[in-house]
C-alpha positions as CSV (number, residue, x, y, z in Angstrom):
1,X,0.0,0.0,0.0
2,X,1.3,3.2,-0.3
3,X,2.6,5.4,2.6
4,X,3.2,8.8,1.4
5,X,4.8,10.8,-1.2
6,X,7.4,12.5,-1.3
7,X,9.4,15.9,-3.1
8,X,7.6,15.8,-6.5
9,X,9.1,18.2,-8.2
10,X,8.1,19.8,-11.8
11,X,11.7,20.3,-13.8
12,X,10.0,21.5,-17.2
13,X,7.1,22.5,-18.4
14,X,4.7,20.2,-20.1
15,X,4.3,20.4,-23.8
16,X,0.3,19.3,-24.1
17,X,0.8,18.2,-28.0
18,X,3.7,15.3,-27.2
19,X,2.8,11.7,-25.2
20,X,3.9,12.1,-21.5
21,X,6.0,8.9,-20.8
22,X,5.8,7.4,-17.1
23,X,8.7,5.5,-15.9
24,X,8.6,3.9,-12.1
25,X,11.7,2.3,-10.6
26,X,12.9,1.0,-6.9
27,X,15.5,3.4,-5.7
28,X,15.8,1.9,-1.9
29,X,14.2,-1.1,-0.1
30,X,14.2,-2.5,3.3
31,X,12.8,-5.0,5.2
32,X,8.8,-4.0,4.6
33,X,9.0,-1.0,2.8
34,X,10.5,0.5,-0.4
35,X,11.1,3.4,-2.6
36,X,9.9,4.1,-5.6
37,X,11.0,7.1,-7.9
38,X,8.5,8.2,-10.8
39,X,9.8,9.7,-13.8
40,X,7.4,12.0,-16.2
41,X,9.6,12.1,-19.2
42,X,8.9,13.5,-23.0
43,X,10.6,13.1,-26.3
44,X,12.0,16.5,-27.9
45,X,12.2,16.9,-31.6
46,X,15.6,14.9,-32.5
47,X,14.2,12.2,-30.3
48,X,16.0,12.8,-27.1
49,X,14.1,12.2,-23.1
50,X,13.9,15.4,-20.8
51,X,12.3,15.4,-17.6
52,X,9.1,16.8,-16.5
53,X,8.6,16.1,-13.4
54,X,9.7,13.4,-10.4
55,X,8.3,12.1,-7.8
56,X,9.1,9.5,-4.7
57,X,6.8,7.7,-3.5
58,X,7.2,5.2,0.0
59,X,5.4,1.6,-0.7
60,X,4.6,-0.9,2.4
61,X,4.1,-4.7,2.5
62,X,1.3,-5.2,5.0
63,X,-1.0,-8.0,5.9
64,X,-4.4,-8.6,4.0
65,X,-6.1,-8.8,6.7
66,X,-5.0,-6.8,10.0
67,X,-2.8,-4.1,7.2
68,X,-0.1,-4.2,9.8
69,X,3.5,-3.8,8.1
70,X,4.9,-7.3,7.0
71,X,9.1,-7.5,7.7
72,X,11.5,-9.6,5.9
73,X,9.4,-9.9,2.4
74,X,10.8,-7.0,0.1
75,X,14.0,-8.2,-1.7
76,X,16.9,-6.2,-1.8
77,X,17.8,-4.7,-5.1
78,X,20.3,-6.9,-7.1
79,X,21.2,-7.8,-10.9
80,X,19.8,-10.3,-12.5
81,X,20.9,-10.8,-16.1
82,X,24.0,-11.6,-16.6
83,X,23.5,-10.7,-20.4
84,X,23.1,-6.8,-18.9
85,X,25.3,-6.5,-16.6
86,X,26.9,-3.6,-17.7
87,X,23.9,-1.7,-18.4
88,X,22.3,-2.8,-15.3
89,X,25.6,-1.7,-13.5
90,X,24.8,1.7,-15.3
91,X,21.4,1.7,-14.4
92,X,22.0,0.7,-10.5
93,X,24.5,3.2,-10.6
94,X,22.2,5.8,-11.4
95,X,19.5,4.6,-8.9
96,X,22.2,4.9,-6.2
97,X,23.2,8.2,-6.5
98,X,19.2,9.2,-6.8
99,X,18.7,7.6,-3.6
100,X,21.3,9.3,-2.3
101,X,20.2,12.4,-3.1
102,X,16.9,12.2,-2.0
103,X,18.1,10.6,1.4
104,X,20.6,13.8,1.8
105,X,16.9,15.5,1.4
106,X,15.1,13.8,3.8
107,X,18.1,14.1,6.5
108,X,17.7,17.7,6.1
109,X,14.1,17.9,5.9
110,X,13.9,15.9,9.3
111,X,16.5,17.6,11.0
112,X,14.4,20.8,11.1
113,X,10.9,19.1,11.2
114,X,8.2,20.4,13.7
115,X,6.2,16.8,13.0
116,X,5.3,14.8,15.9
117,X,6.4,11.5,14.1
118,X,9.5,12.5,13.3
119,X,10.1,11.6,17.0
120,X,13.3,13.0,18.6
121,X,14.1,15.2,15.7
122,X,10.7,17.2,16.1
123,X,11.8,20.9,16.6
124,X,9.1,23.7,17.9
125,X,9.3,27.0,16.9
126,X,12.9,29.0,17.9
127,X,13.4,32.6,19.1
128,X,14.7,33.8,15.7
129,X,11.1,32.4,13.8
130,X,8.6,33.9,16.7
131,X,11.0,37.2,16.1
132,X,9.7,37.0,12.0
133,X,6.3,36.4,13.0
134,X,6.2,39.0,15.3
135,X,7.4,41.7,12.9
136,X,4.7,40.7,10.3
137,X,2.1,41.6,12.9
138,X,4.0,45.0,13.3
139,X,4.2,45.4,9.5
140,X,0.4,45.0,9.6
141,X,-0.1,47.7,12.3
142,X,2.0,49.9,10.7
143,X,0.1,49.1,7.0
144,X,-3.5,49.6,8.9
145,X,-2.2,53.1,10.8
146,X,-1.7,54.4,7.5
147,X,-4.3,53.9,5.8
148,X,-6.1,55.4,8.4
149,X,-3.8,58.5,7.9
150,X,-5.1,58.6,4.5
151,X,-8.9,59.0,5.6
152,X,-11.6,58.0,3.5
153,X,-12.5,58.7,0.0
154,X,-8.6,59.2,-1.0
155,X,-8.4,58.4,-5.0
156,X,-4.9,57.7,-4.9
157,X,-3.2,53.9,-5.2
158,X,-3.6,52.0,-2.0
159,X,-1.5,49.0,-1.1
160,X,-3.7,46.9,1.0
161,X,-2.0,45.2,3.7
162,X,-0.4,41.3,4.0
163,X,-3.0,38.8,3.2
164,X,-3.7,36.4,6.6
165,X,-4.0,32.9,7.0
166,X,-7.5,32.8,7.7
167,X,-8.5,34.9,4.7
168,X,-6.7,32.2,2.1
169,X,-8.4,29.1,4.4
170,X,-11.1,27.1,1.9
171,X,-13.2,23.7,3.3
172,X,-15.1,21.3,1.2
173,X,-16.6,18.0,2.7
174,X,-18.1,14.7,0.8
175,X,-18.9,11.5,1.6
176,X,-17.4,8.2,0.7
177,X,-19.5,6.0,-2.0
178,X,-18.7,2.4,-2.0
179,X,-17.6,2.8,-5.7
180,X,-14.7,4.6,-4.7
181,X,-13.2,1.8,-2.6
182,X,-9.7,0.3,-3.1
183,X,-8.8,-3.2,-3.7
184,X,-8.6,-3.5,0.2
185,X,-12.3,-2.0,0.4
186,X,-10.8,1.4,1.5
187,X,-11.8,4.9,0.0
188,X,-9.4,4.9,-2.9
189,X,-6.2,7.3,-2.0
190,X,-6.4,9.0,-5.5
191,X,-9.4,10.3,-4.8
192,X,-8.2,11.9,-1.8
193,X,-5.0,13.1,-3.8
194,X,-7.7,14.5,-6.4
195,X,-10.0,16.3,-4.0
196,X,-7.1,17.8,-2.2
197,X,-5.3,19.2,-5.2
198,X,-8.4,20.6,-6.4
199,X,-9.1,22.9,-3.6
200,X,-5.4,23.4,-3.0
201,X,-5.6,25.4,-6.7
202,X,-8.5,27.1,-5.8
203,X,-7.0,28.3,-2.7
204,X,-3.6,29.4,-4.7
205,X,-5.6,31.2,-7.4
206,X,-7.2,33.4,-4.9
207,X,-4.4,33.9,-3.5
208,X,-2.0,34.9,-6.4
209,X,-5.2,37.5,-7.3
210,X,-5.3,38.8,-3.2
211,X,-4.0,42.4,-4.4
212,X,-6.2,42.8,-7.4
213,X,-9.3,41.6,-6.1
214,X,-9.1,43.1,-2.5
215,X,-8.5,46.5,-3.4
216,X,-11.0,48.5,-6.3
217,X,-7.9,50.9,-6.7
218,X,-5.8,48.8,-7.5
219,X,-6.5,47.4,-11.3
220,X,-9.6,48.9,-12.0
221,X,-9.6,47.6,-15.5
222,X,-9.4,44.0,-15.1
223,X,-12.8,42.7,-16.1
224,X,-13.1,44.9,-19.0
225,X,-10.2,44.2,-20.4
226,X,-10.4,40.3,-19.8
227,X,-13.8,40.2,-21.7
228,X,-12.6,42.3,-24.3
229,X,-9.6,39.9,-25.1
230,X,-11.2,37.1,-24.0
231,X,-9.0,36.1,-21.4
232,X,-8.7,35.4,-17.6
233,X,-7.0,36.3,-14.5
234,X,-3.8,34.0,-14.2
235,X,-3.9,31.0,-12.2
236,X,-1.5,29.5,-9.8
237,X,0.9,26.8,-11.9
238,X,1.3,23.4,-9.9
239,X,5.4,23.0,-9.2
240,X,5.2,19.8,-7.1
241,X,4.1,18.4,-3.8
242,X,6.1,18.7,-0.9
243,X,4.5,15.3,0.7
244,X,1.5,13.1,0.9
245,X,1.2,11.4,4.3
246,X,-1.5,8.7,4.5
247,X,-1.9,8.3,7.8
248,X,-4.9,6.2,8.4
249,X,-7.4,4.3,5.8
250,X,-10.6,6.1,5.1
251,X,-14.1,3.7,5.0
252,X,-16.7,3.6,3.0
253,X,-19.6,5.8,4.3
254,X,-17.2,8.4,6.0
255,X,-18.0,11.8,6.1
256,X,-14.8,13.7,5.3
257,X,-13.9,17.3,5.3
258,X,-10.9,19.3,3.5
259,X,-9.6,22.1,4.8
260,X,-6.9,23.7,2.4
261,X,-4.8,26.5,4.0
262,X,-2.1,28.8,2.4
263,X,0.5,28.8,4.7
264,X,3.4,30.3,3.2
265,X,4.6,32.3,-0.1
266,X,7.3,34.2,-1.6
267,X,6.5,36.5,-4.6
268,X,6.6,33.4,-7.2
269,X,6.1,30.4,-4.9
270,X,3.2,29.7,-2.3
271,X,2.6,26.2,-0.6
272,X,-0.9,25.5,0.3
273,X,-1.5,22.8,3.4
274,X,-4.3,20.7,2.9
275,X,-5.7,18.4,6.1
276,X,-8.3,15.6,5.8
277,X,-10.3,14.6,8.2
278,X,-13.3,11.9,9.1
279,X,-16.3,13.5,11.0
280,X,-19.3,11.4,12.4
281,X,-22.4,12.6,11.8
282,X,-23.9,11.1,14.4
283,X,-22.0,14.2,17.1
284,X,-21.3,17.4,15.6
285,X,-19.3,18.3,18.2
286,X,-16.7,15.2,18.1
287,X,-13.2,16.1,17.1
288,X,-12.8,14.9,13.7
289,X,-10.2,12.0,12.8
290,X,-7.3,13.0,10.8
291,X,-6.4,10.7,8.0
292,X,-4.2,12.4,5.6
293,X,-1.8,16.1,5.4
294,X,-1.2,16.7,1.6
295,X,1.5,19.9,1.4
296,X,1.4,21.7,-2.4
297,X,3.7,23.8,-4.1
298,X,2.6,26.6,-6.3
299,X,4.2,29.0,-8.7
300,X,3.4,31.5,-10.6
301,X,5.0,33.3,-14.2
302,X,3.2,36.8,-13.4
303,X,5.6,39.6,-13.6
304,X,8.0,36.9,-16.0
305,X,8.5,39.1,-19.6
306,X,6.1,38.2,-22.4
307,X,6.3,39.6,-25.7
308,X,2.3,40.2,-25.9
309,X,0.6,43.2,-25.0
310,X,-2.7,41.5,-24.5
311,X,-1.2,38.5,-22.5
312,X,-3.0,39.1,-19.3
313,X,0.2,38.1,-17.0
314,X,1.5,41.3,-18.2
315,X,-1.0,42.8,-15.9
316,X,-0.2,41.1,-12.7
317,X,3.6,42.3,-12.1
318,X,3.9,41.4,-8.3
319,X,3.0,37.7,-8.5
320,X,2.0,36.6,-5.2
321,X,2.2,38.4,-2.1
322,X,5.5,38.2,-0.8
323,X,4.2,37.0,2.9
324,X,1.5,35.6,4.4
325,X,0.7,36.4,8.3
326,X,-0.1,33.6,10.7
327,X,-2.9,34.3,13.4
328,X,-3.4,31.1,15.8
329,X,-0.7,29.1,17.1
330,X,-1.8,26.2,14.9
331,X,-1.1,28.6,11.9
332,X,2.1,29.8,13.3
333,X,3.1,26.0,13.3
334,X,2.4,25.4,10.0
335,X,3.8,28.5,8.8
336,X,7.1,27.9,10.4
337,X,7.3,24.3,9.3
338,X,6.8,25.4,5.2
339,X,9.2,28.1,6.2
340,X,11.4,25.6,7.4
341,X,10.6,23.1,4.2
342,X,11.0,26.2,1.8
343,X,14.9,26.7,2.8
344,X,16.0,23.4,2.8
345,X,13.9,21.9,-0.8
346,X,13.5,25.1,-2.1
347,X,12.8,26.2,-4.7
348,X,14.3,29.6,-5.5
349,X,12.3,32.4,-7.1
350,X,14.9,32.2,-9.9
351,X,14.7,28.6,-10.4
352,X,11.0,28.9,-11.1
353,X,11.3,31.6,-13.2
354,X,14.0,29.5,-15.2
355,X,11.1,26.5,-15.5
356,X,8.1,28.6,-16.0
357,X,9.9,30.8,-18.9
358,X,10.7,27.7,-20.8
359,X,7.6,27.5,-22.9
C-alpha cells in the first residue's frame, strides 16, 4: 500500500501536443518497505528524453487482513541478467546516487521538522522564527495606521496590507460512495489526492489574485479588459508536492472534510497545506479523525516578460504576495514548518522563473 509521497518536483514545463511517458523504478528497499521514484519524461524533436517532473513515492508490504507492516518480504535490489550487466551496473549506478540524493533531502528535511512522528528530531518554533512572526504583525499595524492616515474617499493607489491565513483558508466535505473503494475496500487514495489538489488550486488562485481583487484601486480595469480579449486572471501553476502522508485508511460511508490553508509564499512560490479529516455525523461536536496532510507547491509566471501586450500576466507584475501572516498558534506551526521546508527543498524564485519561462 502506499505510505506517502514525497518531493515531486516539476523540472520543465509540459508540452500538451507530445505523449507524457511514465517510468517507475525501486531506488531503496528495506525489510517491509521500499522506494519508488516516478519519472514523467517527454521526447524532444531529435528524439532525445527530458524530464518533466519526479516524484518518490514510500510503498509498504502489510497484511491482507489486520494491514499491519509485513518485515522480511521485500527483496533487496540486485542484478539479474547476466547478459546486462553492464547496463544494469549503469542503471543501479544511477538509482544509487538518486537515492542518495533524495536521502541527503530527507536528513535535512527531518532535521528541522516540527512533526510529531518524526520523534526525537521534532523541533518547535525558535526565538529567531517567533521574532519574523512578530514583525509581520507589526508590518500590519503599521500598513493599517496608515491607511487610516489617509482617511476615506482618497483616489490615490492603495496597497492593502499582507493577506492572513484565515483569509486564504477554503473547506469542502463529501462523503465516501462504495464505488470509490480500493482493492482492500478502503476509500481509494487518489481520490483523496484529487480532492485535495483541487481545492489546493483554488486556494492558490485566490491567493495569487489577493492584491487585485481586494482593493477596487488597484486594477480597476481587469474585467473589462479580460472580456474584451477574452482572457482570464492568471492561475496558480502546480510545481510539485512537498509530501503526501497517508496516515490512516478512510471507510466507505465516511463523512470527510478538506480544509486547504495557504501557509506560506514568496513572490513566485506559495505552498498550500491541505488536512483531511473523518467527522461522524452522528455528534457534531466530536473532534474529527485525521487521516491524511497533503503539502502543495505553487508558482506562478506573473511579472516573468512576455512579448504580448494582451497576454493578461503582463498585468499582474507582483506575482503573489510576498508574505502571508499567521494568526493562531496552529497557523504559526504550520507557517514555520513550510518556512522551514522552503529553505531546505527550495525552490528559489529564480529557479522557477527559469522552468516557468521555458515555454
Amino acid at each position: 500500500v502506499t505510505a506517502g509521497h514525497y518531493y515531486s518536483r516539476k523540472m520543465k514545463r509540459t508540452d500538451i501536443t507530445k505523449d507524457l511517458i511514465l517510468r517507475c523504478y525501486p531506488t531503496n528497499t528495506g525489510s517491509s518497505s521500499m522506494e519508488i521514484r516516478t519519472d514523467a519524461i517527454q521526447i524532444n524533436e531529435i528524439g532525445e528524453e527530458y524530464l518533466i517532473n519526479v516524484c518518490f513515492t514510500s510503498m509498504v508490504a502489510v497484511d491482507q487482513t489486520s494491514l499491519r507492516p509485513i518485515k522480511n518480504v521485500i527483496p533487496p535490489l540486485v542484478l539479474s541478467d547476466e547478459e546486462e550487466l553492464e547496463e544494469q551496473n549503469h542503471r543501479q549506478m544511477m538509482r544509487s546516487e538518486m537515492a542518495k540524493e533524495h536521502a541527503t533531502i530527507r536528513k535535512a528535511r527531518f532535521a528541522t521538522t516540527m512533526q510529531l512522528r518524526h520523534g526525537s528530531s521534532s523541533a518547535p518554533p525558535t526565538q529567531q522564527e517567533m521574532g519574523d512572526i512578530h514583525s509581520l504583525h507589526q508590518q500590519v499595524i503599521s500598513e493599517q495606521q496608515n491607511q487610516k492616515n489617509l482617511g476615506k474617499g482618497v483616489s490615490s493607489f492603495v496597497t492593502p496590507c499582507l493577506p492572513h491565513v484565515h483569509q486564504h483558508t477554503y473547506r469542502s466535505s463529501v462523503i465516501v460512495y462504495p464505488e470509490r473503494r480500493n482493492v482492500h475496500g478502503k476509500l481509494f487514495g487518489g481520490f483523496v489526492m484529487e480532492q485535495s489538489h483541487s481545492l489546493a488550486q483554488y486556494a492558490a488562485n485566490f491567493y495569487l489574485n489577493h492584491y487585485h481583487s481586494s482593493s477596487k484601486n488597484s486594477l480597476p480595469n481587469n474585467a473589462a479588459y479580460h472580456e474584451k480579449h477574452h482572457t482570464r486572471a492568471p492561475g496558480a501553476i502546480p510545481l510539485g508536492m512537498d509530501e503526501a502522508i497517508f496516515l490512516q485508511p478512510i471507510s466507505i460511508g465516511d463523512h470527510v472534510t478538506f480544509t486547504a490553508r495557504v501557509v506560506h509564499s514568496t513572490s513566485k512560490t506559495c505552498r498550500v497545506l491541505v488536512i483531511v479529516e473523518v467527522r461522524d455525523p452522528s455528534d457534531r461536536h466530536a473532534l474529527p479523525m485525521r487521516s491524511n496532510r497533503v503539502s502543495y507547491l505553487f508558482g506562478t509566471d506573473t511579472g516573468i516578460d512576455t512579448d504580448s501586450e494582451h497576454d493578461p500576466k503582463s498585468m499582474y507584475p507582483s506575482g503573489f504576495p510576498q508574505r502571508i501572516v499567521p494568526n493562531k498558534y496552529n497557523e504559526i506551526l504550520m507557517h514555520v514548518d513550510a518556512k522551514r521546508r522552503s529553505n531546505v527543498e527550495g525552490p528559489m524564485d529564480t529557479e522557477v522563473e527559469i522552468i516557468l519561462s521555458d515555454v
